[in-house]
N, C-alpha and C positions, 0 to 999 in steps of 0.2 A: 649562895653556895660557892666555895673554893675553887677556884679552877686548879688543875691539876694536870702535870704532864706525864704521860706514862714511858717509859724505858724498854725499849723491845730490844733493841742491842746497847750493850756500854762503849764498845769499840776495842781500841786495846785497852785504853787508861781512860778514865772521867773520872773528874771530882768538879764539885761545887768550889766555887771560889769569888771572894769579894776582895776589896782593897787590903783586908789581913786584920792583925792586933798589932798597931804599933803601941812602945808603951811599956811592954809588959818584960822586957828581958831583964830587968831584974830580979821578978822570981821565975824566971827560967823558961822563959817563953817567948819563943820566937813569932815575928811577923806573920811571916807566913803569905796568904791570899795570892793573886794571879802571877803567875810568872811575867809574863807579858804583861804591865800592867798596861800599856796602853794600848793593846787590843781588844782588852777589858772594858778599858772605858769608852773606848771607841762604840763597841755592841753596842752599849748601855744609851749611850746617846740617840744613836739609831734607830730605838725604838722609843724612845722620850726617859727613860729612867734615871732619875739621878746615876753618875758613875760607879758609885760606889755597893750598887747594889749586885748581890748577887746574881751567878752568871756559871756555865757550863765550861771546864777547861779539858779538852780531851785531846789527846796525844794523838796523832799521826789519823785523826779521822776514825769514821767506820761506825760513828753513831748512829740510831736510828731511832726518836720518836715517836708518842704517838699523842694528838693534842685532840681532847674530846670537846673542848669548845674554843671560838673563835680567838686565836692568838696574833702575835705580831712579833718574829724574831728577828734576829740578825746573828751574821756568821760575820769573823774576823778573825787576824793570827793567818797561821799559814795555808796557803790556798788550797781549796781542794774543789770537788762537786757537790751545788747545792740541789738537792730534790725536794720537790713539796708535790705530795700527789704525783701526778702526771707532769708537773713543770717544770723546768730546771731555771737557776737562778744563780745568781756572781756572787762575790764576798763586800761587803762594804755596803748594803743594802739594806732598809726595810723590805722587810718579807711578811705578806700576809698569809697567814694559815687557816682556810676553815675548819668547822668542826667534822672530827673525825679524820684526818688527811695524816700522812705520818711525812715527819722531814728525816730525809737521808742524810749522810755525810758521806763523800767517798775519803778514799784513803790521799794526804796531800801530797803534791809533787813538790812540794818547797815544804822547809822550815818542819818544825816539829809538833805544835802546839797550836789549834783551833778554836775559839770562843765563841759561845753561842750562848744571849741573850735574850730574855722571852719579856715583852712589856707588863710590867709587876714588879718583876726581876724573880729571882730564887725563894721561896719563904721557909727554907728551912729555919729549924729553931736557933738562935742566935747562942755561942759559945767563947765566954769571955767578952762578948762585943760583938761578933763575927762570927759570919756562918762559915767562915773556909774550912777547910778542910786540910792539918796540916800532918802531914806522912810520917813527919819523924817524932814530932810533939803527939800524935792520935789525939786531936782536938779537934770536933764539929763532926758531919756528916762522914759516914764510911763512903767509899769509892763507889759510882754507880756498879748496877746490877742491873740481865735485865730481871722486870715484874716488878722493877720499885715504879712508885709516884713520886712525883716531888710536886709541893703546893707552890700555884702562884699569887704573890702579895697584890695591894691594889693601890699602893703606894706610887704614881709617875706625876711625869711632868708631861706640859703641853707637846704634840708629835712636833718633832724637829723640821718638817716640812723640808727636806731633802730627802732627793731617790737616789741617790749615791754618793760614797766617801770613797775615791781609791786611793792610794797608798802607792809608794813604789816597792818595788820588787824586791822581796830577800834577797842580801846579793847570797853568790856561790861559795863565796870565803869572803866569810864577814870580819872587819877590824874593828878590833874592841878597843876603847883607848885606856890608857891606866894610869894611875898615879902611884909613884914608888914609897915602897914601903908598908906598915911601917918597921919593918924589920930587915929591910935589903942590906942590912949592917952584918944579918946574920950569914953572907952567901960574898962568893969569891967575887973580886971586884968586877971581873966580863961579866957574872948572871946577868944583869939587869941587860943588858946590850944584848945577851942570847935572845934573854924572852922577846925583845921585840924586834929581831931580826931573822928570825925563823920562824915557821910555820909549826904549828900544830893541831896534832889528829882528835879529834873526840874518840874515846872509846866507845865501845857497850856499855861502858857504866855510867849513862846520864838517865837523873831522876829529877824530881822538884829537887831533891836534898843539893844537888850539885853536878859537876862534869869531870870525868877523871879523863885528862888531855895527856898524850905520847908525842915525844918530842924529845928535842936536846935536853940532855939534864942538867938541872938547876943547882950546882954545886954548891954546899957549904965551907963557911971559912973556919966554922967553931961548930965544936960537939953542941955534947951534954942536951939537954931538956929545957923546953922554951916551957913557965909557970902557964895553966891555963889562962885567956886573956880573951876579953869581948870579941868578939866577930862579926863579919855586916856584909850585907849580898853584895857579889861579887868579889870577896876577897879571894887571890892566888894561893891558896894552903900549900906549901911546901912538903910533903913524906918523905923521909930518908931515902928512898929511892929516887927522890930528886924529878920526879912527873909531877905537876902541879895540879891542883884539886881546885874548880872554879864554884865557888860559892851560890848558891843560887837562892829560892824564896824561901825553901824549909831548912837553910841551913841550922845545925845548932848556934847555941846564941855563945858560947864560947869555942876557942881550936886550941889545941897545944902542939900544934906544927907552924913555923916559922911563913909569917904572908911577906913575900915578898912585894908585890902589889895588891894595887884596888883597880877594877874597873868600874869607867865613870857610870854612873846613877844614871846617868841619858843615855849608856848602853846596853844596861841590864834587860832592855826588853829585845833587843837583837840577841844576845848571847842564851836565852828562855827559848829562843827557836832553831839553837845547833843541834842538826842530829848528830847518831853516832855514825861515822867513817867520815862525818865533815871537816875540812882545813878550816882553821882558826889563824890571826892574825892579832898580835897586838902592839900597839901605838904607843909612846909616850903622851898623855896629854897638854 
């Protein structure tokens, strides 16, 4: 028989997510998979699963399980409270689950984005390759509900024989490093020296899709209309109003607003966990 985990809260946001579709932007299809990829893989590890298997990504906590036979998870991404039954437990852990026991998530005091791993890993039905679930492309699993199940695979590796991985601490205002371009041709010679010498706010508007950041604005040096042109996580989208748009896992696979930078690939799992009203900071690399 399938094991199966049952859903009694979703929290704010869950979806199912694995390492994505890389591959496919050519006929219009974006990546996709964990924002965070390395607290993805981290879970995955922790309970013996290959990385790349699928895994829980939920926003700001508030999840709430229920597991009818014996499991073995782990929590990772930004910190919050772990509950299994009656126990409480850290992040970065093997967690054993009896059957019948439900695991909590409180809500997190850092960072944005929490993963949660079950040994199997996820076995929803596989979409292009990939079971993520991507918000702007509607590829794979809908967003958790509660009264869903989701099936677990039987597919691992030997237990990793470690009781804990810490991590250090999300900082409070995270620096994102960047590389210019490829369009800073399009914007007056100070922009580039603005974006990384002030600070900027996250709005309300952060999703997978991306971050809509307030700050000094990012001036142009030429009109007219940029032809659409590939896009890739973490690029700085430019809007005529000159606030910059941070690229994140579901972005579209094309933009027709001016990127002024790219934030490096080894930051993209820090910037998956700003929330909104958070200072941002970015770097030349």
């Amino acid at each position: 028989m399938t094991a199966k985990i049952e859903v009694l809260r979703p929290g704010v946001f869950t979806t199912v997510q694995d390492l994505g579709r890389p591959g496919l932007a050519a006929i219009g299809v974006g990546r996709s998979g964990a924002a965070d990829r390395g607290s993805l893989r981290l879970a995955n590890r922790l309970v013996g699963n290959p990385e790349g298997h699928a895994a829980l990504e939920c926003v700001l906590g508030g999840l709430a399980l229920r597991f009818p036979a014996p499991a073995t998870v782990a929590v990772t991404g930004a910190p919050c409270s772990i509950t299994v039954g009656t126990r409480a437990f850290g992040p970065g852990s093997p967690i054993p689950v009896c059957p019948g026991e439900e695991l909590v998530l409180g809500m997190a005091s850092h960072g944005l984005r929490c993963y949660v791993a079950v040994r199997g890993g996820v076995d929803v039905p596989a979409v292009l390759g990939a079971r993520a679930t991507d918000t702007l492309g509607k590829l794979g699993p809908p967003a958790l509900s509660a009264g869903m199940t989701l099936p677990v695979g039987q597919r691992v590796l030997p237990h990793p024989g470690v009781d804990l991985a810490p991590r250090a601490p999300l900082p409070d205002v995270p620096v994102l490093r960047v590389t210019p371009g490829p369009r800073a041709s399009w914007f007056v010679p100070d922009a580039l020296s603005t974006l990384v010498s002030a600070a900027y706010v996250a709005t309300a508007d952060v999703d997978r899709v991306g971050v809509r950041l307030d700050g000094p604005v990012l001036s142009r040096a030429r009109g007219g209309e940029l032809p659409p042109e590939a896009a890739v996580p973490g690029a700085l989208q430019v809007p005529p109003s000159g606030q910059p748009i941070l690229f994140l896992a579901d972005h579209p696979v094309t933009g027709g607003y001016p990127v002024i930078a790219v934030v490096e690939e080894a930051d993209l799992d820090l910037a998956a966990q700003v929330r909104p009203g958070q200072r941002v900071l970015f770097r030349l690399s």
